[in-house]
Residue frames as qw, qx, qy, qz and C-alpha x, y, z in Angstrom:
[[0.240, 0.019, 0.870, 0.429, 232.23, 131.33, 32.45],
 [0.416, 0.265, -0.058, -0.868, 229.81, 132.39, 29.82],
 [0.459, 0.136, 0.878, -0.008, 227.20, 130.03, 28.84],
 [0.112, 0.135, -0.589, -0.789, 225.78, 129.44, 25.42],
 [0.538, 0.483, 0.610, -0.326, 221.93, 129.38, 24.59],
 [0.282, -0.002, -0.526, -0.803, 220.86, 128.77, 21.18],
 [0.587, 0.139, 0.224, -0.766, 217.83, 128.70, 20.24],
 [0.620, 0.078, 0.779, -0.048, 216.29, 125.10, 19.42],
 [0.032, -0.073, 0.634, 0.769, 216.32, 124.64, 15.62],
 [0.510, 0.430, 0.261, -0.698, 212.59, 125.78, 14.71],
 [0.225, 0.314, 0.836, 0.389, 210.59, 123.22, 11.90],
 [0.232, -0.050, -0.373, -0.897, 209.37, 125.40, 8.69],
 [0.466, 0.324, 0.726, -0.389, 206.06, 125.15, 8.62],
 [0.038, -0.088, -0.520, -0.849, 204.32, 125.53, 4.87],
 [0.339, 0.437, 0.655, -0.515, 200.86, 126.62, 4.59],
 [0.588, 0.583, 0.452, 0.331, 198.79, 127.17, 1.36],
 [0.268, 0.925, -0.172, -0.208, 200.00, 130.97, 1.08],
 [0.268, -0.705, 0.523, 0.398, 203.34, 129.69, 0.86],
 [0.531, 0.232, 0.773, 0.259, 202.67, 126.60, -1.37],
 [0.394, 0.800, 0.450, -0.055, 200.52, 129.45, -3.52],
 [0.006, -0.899, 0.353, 0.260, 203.40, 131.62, -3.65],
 [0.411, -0.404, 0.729, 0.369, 205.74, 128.94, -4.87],
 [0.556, 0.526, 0.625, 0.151, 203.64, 127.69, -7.21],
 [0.410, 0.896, 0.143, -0.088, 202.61, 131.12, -8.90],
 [0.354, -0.760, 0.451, 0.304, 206.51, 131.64, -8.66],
 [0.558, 0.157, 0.783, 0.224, 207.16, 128.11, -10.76],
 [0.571, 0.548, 0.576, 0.204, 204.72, 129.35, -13.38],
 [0.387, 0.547, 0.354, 0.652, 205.94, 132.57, -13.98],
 [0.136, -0.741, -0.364, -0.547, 204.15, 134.79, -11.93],
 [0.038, 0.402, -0.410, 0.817, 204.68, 137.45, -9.15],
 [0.389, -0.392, -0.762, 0.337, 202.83, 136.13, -5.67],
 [0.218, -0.310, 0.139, -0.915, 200.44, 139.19, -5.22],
 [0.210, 0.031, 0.653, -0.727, 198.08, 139.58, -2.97],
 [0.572, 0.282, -0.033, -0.770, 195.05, 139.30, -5.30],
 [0.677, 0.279, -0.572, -0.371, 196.30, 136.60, -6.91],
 [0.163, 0.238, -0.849, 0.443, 196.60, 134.65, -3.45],
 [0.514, 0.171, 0.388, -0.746, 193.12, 135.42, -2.72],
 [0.611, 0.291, -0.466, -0.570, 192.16, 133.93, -5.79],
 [0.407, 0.261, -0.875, 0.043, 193.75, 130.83, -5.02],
 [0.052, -0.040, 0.851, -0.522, 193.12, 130.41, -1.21],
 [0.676, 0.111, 0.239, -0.689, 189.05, 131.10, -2.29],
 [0.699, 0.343, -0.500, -0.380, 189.47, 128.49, -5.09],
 [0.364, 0.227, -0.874, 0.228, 191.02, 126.15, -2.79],
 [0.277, 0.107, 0.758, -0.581, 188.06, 126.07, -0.07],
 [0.661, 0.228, -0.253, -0.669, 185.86, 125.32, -2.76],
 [0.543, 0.012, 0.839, -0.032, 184.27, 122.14, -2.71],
 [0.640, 0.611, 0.465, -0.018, 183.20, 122.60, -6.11],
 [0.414, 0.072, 0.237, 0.876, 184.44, 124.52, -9.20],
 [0.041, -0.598, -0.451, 0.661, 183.18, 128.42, -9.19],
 [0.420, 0.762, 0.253, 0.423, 182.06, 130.67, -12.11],
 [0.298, 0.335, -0.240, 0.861, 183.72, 134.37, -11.65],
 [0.368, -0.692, 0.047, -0.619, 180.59, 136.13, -10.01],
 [0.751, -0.639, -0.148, -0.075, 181.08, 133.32, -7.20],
 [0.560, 0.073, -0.268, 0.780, 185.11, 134.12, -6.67],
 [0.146, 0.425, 0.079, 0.890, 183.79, 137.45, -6.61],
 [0.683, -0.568, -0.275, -0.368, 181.41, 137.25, -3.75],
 [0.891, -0.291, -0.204, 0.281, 183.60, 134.85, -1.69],
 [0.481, -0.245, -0.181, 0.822, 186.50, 137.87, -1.85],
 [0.304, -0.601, -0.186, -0.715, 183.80, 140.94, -1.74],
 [0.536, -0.781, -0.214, -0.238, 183.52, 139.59, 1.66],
 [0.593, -0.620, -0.116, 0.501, 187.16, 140.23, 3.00],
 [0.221, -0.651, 0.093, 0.720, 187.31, 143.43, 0.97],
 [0.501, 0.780, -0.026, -0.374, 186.72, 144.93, -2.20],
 [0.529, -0.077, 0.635, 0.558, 188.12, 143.61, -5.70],
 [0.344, 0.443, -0.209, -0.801, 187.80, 144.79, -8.97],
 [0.806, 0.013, 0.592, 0.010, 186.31, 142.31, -10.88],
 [0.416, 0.852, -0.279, -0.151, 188.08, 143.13, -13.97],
 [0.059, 0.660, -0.690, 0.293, 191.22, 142.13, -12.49],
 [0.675, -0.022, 0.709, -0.202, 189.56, 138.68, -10.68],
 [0.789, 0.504, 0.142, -0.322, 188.52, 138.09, -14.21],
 [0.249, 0.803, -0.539, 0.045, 192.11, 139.04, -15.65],
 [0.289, -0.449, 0.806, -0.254, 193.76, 136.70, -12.54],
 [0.835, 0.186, 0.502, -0.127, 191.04, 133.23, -13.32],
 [0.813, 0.581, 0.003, -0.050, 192.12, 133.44, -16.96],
 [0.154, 0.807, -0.530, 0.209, 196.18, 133.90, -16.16],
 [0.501, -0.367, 0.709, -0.335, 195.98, 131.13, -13.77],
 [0.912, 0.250, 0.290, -0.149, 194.21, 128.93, -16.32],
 [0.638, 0.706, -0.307, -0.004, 196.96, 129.74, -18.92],
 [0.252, 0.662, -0.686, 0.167, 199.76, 129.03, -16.79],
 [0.676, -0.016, -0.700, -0.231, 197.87, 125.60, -15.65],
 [0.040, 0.064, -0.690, 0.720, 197.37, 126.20, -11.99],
 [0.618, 0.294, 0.486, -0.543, 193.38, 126.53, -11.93],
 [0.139, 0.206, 0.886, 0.391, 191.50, 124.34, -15.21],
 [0.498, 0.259, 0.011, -0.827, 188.26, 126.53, -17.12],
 [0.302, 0.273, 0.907, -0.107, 185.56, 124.11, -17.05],
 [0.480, 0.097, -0.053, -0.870, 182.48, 124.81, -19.07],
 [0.175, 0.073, 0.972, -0.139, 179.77, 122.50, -18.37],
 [0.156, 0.506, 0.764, 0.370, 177.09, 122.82, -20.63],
 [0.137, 0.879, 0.455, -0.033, 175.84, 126.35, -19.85],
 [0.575, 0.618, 0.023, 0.536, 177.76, 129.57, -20.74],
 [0.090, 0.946, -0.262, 0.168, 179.50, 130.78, -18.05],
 [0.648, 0.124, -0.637, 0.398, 183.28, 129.02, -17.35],
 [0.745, -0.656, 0.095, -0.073, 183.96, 127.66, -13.94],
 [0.456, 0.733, -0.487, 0.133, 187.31, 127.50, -12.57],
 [0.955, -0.275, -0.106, 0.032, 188.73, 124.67, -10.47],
 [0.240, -0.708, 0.619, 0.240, 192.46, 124.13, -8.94],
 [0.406, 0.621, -0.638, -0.207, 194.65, 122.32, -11.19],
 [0.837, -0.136, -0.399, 0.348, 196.34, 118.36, -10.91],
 [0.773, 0.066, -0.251, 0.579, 199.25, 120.22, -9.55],
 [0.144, -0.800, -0.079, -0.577, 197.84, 123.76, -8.10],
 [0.323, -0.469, 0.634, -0.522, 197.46, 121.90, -4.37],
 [0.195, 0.006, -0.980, -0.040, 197.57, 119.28, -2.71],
 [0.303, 0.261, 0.590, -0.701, 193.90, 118.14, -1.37],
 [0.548, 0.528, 0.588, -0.276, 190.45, 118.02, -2.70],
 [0.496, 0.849, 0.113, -0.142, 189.41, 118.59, -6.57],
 [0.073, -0.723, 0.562, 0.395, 193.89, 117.89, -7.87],
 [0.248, -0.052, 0.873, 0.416, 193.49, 114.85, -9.99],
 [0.244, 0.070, -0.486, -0.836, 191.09, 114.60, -12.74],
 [0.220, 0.293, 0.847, -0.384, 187.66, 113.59, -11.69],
 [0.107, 0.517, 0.625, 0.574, 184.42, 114.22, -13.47],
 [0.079, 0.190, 0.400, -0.893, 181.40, 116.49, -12.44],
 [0.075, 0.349, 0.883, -0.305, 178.10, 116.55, -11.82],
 [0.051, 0.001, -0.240, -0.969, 175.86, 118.92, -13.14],
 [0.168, 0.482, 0.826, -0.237, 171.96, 119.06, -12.19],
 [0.098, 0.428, 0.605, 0.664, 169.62, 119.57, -15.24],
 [0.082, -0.851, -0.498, -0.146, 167.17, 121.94, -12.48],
 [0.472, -0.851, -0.074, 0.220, 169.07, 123.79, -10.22],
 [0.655, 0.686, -0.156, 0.277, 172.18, 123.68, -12.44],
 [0.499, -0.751, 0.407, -0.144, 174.57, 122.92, -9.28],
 [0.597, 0.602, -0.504, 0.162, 177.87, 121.51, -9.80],
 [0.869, -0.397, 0.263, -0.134, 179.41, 118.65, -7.92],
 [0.038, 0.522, -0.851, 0.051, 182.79, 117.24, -7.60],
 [0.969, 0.177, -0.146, -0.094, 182.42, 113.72, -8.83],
 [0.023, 0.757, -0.634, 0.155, 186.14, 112.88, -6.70],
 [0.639, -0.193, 0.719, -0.192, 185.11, 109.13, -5.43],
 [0.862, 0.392, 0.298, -0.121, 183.67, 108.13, -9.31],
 [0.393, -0.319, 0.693, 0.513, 186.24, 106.70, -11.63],
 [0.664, 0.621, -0.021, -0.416, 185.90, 107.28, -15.54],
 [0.483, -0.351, 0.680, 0.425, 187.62, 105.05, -17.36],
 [0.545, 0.614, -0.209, -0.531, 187.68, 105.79, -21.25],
 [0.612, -0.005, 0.746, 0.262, 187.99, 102.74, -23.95],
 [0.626, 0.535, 0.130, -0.552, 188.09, 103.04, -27.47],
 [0.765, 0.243, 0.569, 0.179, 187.50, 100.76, -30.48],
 [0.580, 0.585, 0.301, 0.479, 188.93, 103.08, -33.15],
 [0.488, 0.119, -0.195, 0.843, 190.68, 106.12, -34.03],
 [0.296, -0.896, -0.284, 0.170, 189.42, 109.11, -31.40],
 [0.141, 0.907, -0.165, 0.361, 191.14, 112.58, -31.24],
 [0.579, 0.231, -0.595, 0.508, 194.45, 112.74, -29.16],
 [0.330, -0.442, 0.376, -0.745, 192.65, 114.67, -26.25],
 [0.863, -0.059, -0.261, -0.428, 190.41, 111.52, -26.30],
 [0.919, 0.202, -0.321, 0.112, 193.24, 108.86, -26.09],
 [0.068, 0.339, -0.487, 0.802, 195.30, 111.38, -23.38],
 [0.365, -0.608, -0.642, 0.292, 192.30, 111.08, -21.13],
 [0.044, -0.173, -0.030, 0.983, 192.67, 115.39, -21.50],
 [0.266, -0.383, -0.414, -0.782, 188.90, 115.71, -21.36],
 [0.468, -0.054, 0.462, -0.751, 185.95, 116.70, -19.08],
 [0.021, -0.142, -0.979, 0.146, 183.86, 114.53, -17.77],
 [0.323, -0.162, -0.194, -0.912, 180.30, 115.13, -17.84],
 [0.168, -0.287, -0.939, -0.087, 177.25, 113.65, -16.03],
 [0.469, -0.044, -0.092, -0.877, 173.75, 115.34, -15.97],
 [0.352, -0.447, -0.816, -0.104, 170.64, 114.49, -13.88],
 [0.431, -0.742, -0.090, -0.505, 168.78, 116.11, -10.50],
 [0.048, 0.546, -0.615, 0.568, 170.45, 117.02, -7.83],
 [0.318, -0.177, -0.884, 0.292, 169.83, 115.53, -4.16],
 [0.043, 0.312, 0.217, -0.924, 168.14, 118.85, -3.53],
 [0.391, 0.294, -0.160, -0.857, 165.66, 118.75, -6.74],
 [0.541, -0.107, -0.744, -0.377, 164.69, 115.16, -7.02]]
């Protein structure tokens, strides 16, 4: 008599490539490699990053062009997966989306900005809450705006 082994039914795991791959998939976009990097650096960010610091963070597991990082932050912003922040000085920072991943820096939150050092700070614990007493632009009345708060860091005061 022949006996039957199967193999015990095996639970998927998902991890962020895959979640990154579905997403970019959702919005449109092919699930390269470059553009996975992009993500997975943006996602260990505890802050939001300008390009030169994407570019650093994947310079150290291997050469990029930064053309093409440059190309990949702005493609991602259009198809609403990272948000392009500019916070009072002139180069944009990019952040993950609400709906990019799940985890730190996905729901709208403000940020921090220090007038010496010009470090940037998830503001994820402070709550903004907008009122107004007359008519305000629709971005205004959506809550579809950046927060802003400016002073000295823990580091420079």
């Amino acid at each position: 008599a022949s006996m039957s082994t199967e193999a015990a039914p095996r639970t998927p795991t998902i991890d962020l490539s895959d979640r990154a791959r579905a997403r970019l998939r959702s919005a449109g976009l092919r699930a390269t490699a470059p553009r996975l990097a992009v993500l997975e650096v943006l996602e260990a960010a505890q802050r939001p990053l300008q390009h030169a610091e994407v570019m650093a963070a994947l310079e150290a597991k291997g050469a990029q062009d930064r053309a093409t990082v440059y190309r990949i932050l702005h493609d991602l912003s259009e198809v609403g997966l990272l948000r392009r922040l500019t916070l009072g000085d002139q180069p944009w920072r990019f952040e993950l989306a609400p709906a990019a991943v799940e985890g730190h820096g996905n729901d709208p939150h403000p940020h921090f900005v220090c007038t010496d050092c010009g470090g940037v700070q998830c503001l994820d614990a402070v709550e903004v809450t907008l009122k107004s007493s007359g008519a305000v632009p629709r971005s205004v009345s959506r809550a579809a705006v950046a927060i802003q708060l400016s002073g000295r860091c823990d580091d420079c005061t």
